[in-house]
C-alpha positions in Angstrom: 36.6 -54.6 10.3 35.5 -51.3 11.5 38.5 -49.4 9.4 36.6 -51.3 6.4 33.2 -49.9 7.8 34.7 -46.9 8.2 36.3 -46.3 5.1 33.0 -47.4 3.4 31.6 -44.7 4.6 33.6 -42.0 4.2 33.8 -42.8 0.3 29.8 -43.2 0.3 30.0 -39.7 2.2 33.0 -37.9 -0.6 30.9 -39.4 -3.6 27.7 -38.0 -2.9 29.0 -34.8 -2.2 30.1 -34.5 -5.8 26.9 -36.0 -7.0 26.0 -33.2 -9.4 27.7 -31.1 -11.7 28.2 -27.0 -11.7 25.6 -25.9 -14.5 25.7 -21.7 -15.2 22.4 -20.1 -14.4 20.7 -19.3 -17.0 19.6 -15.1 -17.4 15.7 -14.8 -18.8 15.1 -11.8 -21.0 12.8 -9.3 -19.5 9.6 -8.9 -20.7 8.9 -5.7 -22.4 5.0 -5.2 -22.8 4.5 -2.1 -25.3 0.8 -0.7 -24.7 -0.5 0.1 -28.0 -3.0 3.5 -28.0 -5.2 3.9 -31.4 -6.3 6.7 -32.0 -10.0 7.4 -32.8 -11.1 11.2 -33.6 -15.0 10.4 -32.9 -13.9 8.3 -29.7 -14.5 11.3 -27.5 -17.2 12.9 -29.1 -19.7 10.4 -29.3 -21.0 10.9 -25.5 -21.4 14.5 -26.0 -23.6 14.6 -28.8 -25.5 11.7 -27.6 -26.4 13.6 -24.4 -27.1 17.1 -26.4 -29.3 15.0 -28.7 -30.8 13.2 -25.6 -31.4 16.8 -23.5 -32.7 17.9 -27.0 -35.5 15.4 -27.4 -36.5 16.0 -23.6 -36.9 19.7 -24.0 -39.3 19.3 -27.1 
């Protein structure tokens, strides 16, 4: 009876140790973020005239 017992167990024990199956890890593709600049000609010239026309209407 206990070689029964035992043998019970031992196949319970070599059958879940093959449970699963070997699956290949998958690779994820980095991710490239691209940082997209426009270009605007008046972009940096705005806050200059603003404060010329600003320290031209406090002087008169």
């Amino acid at each position: 009876m206990k070689k029964i017992a035992l043998a019970a167990a031992v196949s319970v024990a070599a059958t879940s140790a093959f449970a699963g199956s070997y699956e290949a890890p998958v690779m994820e593709a980095p991710v490239i973020i691209e940082e997209v600049q426009t270009s605007s000609s008046s972009g940096g010239i705005v806050v200059p005239l603003l404060l010329l026309v600003m320290l031209a209407a406090a002087a008169s």
